[in-house]
C-alpha positions as CSV (number, residue, x, y, z in Angstrom):
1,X,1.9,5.0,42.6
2,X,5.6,5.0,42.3
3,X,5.8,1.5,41.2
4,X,2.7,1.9,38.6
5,X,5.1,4.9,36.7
6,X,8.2,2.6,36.9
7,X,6.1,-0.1,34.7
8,X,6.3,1.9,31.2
9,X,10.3,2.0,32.0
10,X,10.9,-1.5,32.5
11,X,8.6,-2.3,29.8
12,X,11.1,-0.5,27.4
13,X,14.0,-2.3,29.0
14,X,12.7,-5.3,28.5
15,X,11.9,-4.6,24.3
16,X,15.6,-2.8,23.7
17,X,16.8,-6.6,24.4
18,X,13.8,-8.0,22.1
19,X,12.5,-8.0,19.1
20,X,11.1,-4.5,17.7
21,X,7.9,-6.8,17.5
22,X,7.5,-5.9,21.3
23,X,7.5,-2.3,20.9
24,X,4.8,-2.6,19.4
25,X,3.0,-4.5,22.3
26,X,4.5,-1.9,24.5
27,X,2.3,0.9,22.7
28,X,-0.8,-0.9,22.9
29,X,0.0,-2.2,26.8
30,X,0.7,1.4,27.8
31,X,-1.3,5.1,27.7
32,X,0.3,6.6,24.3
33,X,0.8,9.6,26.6
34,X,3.1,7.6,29.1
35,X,5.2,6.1,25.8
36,X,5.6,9.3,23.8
37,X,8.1,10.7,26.6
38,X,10.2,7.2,26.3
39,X,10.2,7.5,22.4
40,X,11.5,10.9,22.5
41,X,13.8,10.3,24.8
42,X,15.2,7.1,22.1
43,X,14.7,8.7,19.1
44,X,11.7,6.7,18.6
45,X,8.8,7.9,16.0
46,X,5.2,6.1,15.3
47,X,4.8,6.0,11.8
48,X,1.7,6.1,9.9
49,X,0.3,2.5,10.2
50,X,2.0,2.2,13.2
51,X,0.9,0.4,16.5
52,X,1.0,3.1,19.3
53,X,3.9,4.2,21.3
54,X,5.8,1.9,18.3
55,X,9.3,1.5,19.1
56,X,10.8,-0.1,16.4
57,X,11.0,2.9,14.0
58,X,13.5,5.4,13.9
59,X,12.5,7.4,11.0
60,X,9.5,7.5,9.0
61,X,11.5,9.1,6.0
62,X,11.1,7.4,2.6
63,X,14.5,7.3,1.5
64,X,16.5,6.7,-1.6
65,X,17.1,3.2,-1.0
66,X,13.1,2.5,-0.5
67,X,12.9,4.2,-3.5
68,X,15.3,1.8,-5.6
69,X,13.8,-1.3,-3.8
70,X,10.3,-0.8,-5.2
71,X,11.7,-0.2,-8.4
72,X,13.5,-2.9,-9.1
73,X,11.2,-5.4,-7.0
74,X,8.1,-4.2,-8.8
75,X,9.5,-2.9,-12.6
76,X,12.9,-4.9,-12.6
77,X,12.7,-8.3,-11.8
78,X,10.8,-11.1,-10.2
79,X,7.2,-9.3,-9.7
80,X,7.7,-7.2,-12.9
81,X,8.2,-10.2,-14.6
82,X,5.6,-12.5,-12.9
83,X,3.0,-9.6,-13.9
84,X,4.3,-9.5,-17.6
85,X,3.7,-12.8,-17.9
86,X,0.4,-14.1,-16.1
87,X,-1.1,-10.7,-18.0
88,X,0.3,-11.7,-21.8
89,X,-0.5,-15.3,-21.3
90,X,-4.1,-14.0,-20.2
91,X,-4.1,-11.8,-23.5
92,X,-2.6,-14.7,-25.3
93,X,-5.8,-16.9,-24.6
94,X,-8.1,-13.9,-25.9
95,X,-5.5,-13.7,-28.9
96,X,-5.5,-9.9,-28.0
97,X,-4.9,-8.0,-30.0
98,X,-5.7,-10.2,-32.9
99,X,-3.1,-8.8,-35.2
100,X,-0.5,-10.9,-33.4
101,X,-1.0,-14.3,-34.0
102,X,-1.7,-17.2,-30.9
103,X,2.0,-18.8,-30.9
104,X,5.7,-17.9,-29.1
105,X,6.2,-15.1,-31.3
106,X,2.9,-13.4,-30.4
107,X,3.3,-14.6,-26.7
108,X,6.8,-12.7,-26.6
109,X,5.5,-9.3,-27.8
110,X,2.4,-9.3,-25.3
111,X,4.8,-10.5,-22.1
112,X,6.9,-7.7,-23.7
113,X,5.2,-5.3,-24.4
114,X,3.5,-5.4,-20.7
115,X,6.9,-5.2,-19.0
116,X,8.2,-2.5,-21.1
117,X,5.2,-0.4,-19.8
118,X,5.7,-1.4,-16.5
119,X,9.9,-0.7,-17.0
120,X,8.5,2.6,-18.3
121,X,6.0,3.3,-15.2
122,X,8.1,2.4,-12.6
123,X,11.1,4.5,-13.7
124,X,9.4,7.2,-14.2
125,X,7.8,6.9,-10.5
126,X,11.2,7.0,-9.5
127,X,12.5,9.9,-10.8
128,X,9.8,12.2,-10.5
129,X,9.3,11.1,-6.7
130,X,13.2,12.0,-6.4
131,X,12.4,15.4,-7.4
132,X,9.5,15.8,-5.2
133,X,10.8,13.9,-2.2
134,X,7.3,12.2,-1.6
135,X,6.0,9.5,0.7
136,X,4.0,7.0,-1.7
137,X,2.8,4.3,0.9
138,X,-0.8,4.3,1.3
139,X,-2.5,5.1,4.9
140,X,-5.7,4.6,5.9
141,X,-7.9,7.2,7.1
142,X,-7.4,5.6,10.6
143,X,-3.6,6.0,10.5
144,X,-3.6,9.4,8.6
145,X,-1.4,11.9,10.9
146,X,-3.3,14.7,9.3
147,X,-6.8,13.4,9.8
148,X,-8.5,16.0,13.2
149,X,-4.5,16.5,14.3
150,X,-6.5,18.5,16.9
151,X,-8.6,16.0,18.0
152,X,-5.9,13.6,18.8
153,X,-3.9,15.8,20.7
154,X,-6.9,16.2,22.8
155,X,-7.4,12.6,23.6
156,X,-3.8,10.1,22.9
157,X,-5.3,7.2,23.6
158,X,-7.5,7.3,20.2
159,X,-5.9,8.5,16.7
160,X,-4.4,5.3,15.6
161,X,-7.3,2.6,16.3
162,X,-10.5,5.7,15.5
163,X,-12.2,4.6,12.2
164,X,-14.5,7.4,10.8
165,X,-17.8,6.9,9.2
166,X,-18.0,4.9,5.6
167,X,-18.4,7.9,3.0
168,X,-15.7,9.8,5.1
169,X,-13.0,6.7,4.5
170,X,-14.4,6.5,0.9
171,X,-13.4,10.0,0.5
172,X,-9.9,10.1,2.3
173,X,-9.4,6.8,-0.3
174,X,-9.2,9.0,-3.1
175,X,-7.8,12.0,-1.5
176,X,-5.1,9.4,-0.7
177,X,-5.2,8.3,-4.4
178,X,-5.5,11.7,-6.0
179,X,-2.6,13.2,-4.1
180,X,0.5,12.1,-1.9
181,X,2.4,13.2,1.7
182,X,5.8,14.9,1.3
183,X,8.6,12.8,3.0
184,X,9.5,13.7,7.0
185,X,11.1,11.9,9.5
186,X,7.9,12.3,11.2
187,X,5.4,11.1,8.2
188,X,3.5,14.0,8.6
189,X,4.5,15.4,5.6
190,X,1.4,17.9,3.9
191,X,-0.2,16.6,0.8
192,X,0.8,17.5,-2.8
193,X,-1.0,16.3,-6.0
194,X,0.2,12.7,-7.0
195,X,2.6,13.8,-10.0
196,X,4.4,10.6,-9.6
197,X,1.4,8.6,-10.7
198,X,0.1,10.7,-13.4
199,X,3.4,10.3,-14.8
200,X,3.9,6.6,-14.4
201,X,0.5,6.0,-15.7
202,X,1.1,8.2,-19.0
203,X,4.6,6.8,-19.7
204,X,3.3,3.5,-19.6
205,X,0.2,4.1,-22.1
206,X,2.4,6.1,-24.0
207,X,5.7,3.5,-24.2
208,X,2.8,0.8,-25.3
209,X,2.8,2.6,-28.6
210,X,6.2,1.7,-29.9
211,X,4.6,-1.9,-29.9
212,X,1.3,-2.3,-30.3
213,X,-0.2,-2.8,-34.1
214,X,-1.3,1.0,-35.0
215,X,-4.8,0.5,-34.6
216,X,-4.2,0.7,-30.8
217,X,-1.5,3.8,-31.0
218,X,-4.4,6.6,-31.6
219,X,-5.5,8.8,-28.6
220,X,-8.2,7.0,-27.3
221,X,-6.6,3.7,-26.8
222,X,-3.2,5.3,-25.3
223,X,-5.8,7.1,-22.7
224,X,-7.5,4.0,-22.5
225,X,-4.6,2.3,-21.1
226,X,-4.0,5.5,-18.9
227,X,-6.9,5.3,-17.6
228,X,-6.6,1.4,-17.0
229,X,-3.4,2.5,-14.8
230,X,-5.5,5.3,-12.7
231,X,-7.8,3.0,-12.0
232,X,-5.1,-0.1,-10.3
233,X,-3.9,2.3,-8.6
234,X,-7.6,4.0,-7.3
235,X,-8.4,-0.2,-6.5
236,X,-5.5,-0.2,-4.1
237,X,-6.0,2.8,-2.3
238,X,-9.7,1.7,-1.9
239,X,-8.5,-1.9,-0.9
240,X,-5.8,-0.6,1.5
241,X,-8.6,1.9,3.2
242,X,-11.3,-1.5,3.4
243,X,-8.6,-4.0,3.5
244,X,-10.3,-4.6,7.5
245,X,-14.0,-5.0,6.3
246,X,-12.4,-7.3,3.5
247,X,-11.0,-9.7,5.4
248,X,-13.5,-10.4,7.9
249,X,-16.2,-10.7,4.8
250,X,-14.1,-13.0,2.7
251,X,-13.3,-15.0,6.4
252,X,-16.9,-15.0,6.5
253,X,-17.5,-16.8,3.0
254,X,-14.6,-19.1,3.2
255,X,-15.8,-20.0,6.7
256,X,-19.6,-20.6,5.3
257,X,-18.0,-22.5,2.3
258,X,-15.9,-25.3,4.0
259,X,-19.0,-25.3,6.5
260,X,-21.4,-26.2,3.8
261,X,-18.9,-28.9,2.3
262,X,-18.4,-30.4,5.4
263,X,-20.1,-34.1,5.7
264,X,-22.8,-34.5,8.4
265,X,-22.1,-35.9,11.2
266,X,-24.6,-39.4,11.8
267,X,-26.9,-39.1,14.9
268,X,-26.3,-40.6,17.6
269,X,-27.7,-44.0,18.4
270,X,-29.4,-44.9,21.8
């Protein structure tokens, strides 16, 4: 019995001289009551999306510098621009809108005109999440610390892995869509309506207008594009809450595909 309790320590031993990859094994190797005591006692917390009795994060806090990383990553540079340009070279086939004509000056206004919105969105993501000190990363129903909080202090050993029924994960999608967990250390933060999106999604149907010809600068076409932002953003809530199902589905097809495109193999001779 004595050795059987010194297994969780040595177990820890061995990951503070390893990768933080192995923390993670030690949480699923291990009761997530026997763990919890360790990470306590080295200022260890399991994050939302977490493995249990994770050991490789030290806060779940979304700080400033996450803040400034997602900004420029997905406004600023590379992706911002990646996104401009796939999306205006898409609208430059259609030759939308019309009133700009199909050659580099036209191509220039819709790559343009596409990253100024998103230059808009994301700055404005990041200043009203600075005032409300929010969490924006998307959990799952499974990893949600305020899904049954009850429930899982009754029984540790579920929480992280439980999956709840499909109209209940459909529902937490856009719960998790509509509103968004105050940062904590702990990422149990409560939930607050999701201002920063709102916001991002009206600056960026609203900044299209100092571009596009005036036929698409009325009210209905700026909510239009609002809307159009809502619903990326609804998509990858629903996509990060199915992202499981998904994968095995697509694995599936791809599987069934090369399977069908695979020559057959002659019979054997006698």
């Amino acid at each position: 019995m004595r050795h059987r309790r010194l297994l969780p320590l040595l177990a820890v031993l061995t990951s503070l001289c390893a990768r933080p990859a192995w923390g993670q094994a030690v949480g699923q190797a291990f009761p997530q009551q026997d763990v919890e005591p360790i990470q306590q006692a080295l200022g260890r917390v399991t994050c939302p999306g977490d493995p249990p009795g994770n050991l490789g994060s030290l806060s779940c806090e979304y700080t400033k510098t996450m803040r400034l990383q997602k900004f420029f990553g997905g406004s600023v540079t590379d992706q911002a621009v990646l996104s401009a340009s796939f999306f205006g070279m898409v609208a430059q086939f259609r030759k939308s809108p019309p009133e700009w004509e199909r050659d580099w000056e036209g191509l220039g206004r819709r790559v343009g005109t596409r990253y100024g919105q998103s230059f808009a969105k994301g700055l404005t993501v990041l200043g009203v999440g600075l005032i409300m000190r929010d969490d924006p990363r998307l959990v799952d129903y499974a990893s949600d610390p305020l899904i049954d909080r009850k429930q899982r202090q009754r029984n540790p050993m579920m929480g992280r892995e439980r999956r709840g029924r499909t109209w209940t994960r459909v529902g937490h999608a856009i719960v998790d869509w509509a509103t968004v967990r105050k940062s904590t250390p702990a990422g149990d933060g409560g939930r607050r309506p999701n201002w920063p999106l709102f916001a991002g999604a009206v600056a960026s149907g609203v900044t299209g207008n100092l571009w596009y010809p005036d036929r698409l600068t009325t009210r209905t076409e700026t909510s239009k594009r609002i809307g159009g932002s809502l619903g990326t953003a609804l998509f990858a809530s629903f996509y990060n809450e199915f992202q499981p199902e998904l994968g095995r589905v697509l694995g599936r097809m791809f599987r069934r595909g090369a399977t069908s495109t695979s020559p057959a193999t002659p019979a054997s001779q006698p």
